[in-house]
PAMILUM-290120 format. One record per residue (C-alpha): residue in one letter; x, y, z. Coordinates in steps of 0.05 Angstrom, whole numbers, padded with zeros to 5 digits. Layout:
<nodes>
{rest:a X:X Y:Y Z:Z}
...
</nodes>
This chain:
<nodes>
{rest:x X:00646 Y:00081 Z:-00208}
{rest:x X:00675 Y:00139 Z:-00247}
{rest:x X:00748 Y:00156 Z:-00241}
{rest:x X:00760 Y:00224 Z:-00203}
{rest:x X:00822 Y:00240 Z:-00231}
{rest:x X:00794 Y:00326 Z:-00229}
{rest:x X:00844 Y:00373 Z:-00191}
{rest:x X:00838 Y:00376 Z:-00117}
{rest:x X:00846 Y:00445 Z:-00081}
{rest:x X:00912 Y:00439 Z:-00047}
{rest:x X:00887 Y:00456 Z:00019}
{rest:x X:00848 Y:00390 Z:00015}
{rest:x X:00897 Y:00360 Z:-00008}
{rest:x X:00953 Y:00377 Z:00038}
{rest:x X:00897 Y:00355 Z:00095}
{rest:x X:00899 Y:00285 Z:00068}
{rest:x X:00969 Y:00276 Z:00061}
{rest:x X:00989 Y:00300 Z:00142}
{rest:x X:00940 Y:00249 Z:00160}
{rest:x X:00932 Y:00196 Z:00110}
{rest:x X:00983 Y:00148 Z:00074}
{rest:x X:00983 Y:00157 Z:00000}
{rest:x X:00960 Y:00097 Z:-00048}
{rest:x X:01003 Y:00101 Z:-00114}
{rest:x X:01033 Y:00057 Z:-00170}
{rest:x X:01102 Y:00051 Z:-00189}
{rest:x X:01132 Y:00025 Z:-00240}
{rest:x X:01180 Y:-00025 Z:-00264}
{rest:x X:01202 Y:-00010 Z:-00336}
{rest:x X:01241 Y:-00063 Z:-00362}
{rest:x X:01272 Y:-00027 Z:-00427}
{rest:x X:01332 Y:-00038 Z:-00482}
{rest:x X:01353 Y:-00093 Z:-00439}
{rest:x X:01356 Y:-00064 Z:-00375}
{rest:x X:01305 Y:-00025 Z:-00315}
{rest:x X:01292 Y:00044 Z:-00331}
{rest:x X:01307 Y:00099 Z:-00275}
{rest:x X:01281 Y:00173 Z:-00279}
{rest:x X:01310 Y:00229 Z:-00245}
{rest:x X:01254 Y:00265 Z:-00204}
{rest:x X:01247 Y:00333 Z:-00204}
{rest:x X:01198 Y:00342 Z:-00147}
{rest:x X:01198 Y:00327 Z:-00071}
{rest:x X:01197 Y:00269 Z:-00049}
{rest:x X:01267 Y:00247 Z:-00082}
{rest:x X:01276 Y:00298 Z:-00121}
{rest:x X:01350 Y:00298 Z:-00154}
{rest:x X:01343 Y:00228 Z:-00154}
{rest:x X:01340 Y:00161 Z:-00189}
{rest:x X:01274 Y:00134 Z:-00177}
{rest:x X:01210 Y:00092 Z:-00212}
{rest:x X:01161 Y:00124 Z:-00251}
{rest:x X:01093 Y:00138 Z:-00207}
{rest:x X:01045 Y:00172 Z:-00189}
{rest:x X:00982 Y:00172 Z:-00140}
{rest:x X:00915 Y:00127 Z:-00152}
{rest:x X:00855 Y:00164 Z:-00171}
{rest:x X:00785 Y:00142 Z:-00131}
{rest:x X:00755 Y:00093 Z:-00178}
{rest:x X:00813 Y:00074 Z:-00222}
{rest:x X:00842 Y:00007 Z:-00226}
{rest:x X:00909 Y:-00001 Z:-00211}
{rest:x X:00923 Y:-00033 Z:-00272}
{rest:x X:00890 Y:00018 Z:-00311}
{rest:x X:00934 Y:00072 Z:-00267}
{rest:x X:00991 Y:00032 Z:-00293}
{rest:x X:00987 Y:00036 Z:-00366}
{rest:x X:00960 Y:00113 Z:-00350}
{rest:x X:01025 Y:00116 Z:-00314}
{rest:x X:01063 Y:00097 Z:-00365}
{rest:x X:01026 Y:00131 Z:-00418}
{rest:x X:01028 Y:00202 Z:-00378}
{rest:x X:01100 Y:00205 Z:-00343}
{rest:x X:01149 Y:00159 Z:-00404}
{rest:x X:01094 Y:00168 Z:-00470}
{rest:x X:01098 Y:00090 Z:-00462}
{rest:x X:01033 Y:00060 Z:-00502}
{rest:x X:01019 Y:00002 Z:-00504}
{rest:x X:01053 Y:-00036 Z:-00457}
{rest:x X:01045 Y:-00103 Z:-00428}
{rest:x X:01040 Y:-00103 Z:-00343}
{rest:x X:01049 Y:-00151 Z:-00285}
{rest:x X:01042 Y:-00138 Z:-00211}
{rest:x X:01102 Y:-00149 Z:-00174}
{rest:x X:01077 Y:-00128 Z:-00104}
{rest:x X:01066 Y:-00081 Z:-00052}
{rest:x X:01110 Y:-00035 Z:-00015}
{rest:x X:01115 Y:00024 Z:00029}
{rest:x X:01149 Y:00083 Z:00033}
{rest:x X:01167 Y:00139 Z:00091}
{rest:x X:01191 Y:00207 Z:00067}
{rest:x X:01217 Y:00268 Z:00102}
{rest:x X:01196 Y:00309 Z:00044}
{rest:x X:01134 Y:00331 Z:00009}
{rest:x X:01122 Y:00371 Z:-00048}
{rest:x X:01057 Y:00394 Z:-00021}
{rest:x X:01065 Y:00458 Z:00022}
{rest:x X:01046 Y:00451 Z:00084}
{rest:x X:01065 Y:00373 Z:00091}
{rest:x X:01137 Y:00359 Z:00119}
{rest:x X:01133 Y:00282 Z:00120}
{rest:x X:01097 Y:00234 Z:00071}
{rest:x X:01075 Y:00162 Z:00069}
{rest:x X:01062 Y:00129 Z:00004}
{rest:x X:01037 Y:00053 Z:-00006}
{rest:x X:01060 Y:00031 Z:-00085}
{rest:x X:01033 Y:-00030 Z:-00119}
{rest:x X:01089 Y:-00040 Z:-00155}
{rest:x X:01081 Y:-00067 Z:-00227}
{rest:x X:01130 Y:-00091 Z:-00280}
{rest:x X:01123 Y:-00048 Z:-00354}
{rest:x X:01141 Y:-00079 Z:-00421}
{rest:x X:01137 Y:-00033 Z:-00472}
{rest:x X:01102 Y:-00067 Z:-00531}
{rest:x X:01141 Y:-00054 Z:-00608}
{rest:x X:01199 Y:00003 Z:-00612}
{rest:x X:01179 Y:00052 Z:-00564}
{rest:x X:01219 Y:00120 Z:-00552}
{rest:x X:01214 Y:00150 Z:-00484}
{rest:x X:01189 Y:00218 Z:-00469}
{rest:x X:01181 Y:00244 Z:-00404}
{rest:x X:01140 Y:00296 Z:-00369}
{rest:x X:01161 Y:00353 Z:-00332}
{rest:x X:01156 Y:00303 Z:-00268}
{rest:x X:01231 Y:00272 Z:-00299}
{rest:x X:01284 Y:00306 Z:-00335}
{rest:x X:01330 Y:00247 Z:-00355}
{rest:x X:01330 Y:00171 Z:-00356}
{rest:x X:01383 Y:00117 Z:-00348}
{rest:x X:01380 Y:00032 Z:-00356}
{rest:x X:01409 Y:-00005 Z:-00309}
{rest:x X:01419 Y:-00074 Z:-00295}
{rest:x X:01436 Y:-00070 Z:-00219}
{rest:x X:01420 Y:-00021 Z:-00163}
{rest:x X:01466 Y:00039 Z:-00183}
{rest:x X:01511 Y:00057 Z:-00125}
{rest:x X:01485 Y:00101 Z:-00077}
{rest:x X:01409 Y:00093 Z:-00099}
{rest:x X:01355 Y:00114 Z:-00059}
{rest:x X:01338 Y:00062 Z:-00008}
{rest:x X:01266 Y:00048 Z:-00044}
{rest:x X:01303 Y:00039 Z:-00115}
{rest:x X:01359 Y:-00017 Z:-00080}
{rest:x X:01290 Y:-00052 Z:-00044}
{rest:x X:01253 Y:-00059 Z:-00112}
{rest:x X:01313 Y:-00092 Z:-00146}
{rest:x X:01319 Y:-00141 Z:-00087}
{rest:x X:01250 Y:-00155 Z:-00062}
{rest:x X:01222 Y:-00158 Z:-00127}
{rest:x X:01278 Y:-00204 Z:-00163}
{rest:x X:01285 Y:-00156 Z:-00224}
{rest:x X:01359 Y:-00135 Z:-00263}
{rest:x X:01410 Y:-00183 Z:-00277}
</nodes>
């Protein structure tokens, strides 16, 4: 099966999302000897600390969405992956218009950049941070991953 990974019209779009929970990859970057964070600049958690992600396209693998992931949103390539899990996620925001609420299911996987690797991030991010812990008052879905999934110090 091909990847559909074309631009959907965001009426369609916005359709799927008020009825339909979202399939998506986050990441995990383990990085200079800590977990990398990004600061979101869109809805949901935007202002925030949060994992690099983004939604699945029809036909891709998640590990392929993974390394595309990391290639896209941190110019991360090539890195070495693991899946950690699943989770799920509730939101009372949406960047869409037209959606209020959103519900997003991440397979969560953990990134090893592979050599010395700079970060660059899209226009999704506007700064990064390493941390070894939870930093204090992180978003609820940050402080899960770092307990649940047995990652940090």
């Amino acid at each position: 099966m091909r990847v559909h990974d074309e631009f959907i019209p965001p009426e369609t779009f916005a359709t799927c999302l008020d009825n339909m929970p979202q399939p998506c990859v986050d990441l995990v970057v383990e990085y200079e000897g800590g977990i990398l964070l990004t600061r979101r600049q869109k809805e949901p958690a935007k202002g925030e600390w949060f994992w690099p992600g983004s939604r699945l396209f029809k036909g891709e693998r998640l590990e392929d969405a993974a390394h595309r992931i990391a290639r896209e949103e941190l110019g991360l390539d090539p890195v070495t992956v693991e899946q950690l899990g699943v989770s799920e996620h509730f939101w009372e925001a949406s960047a869409v218009d037209g959606v209020d609420t959103r519900h997003t299911i991440p397979v969560v996987y953990r990134v090893e950049p592979e050599g010395d690797q700079s970060v660059t991030l899209d226009e999704q991010h506007d700064a990064t941070q390493v941390v070894t812990t939870a930093p204090e008052g992180a978003n609820r879905y940050v402080t899960e991953y770092f307990e649940r999934f047995d990652i940090g110090e």
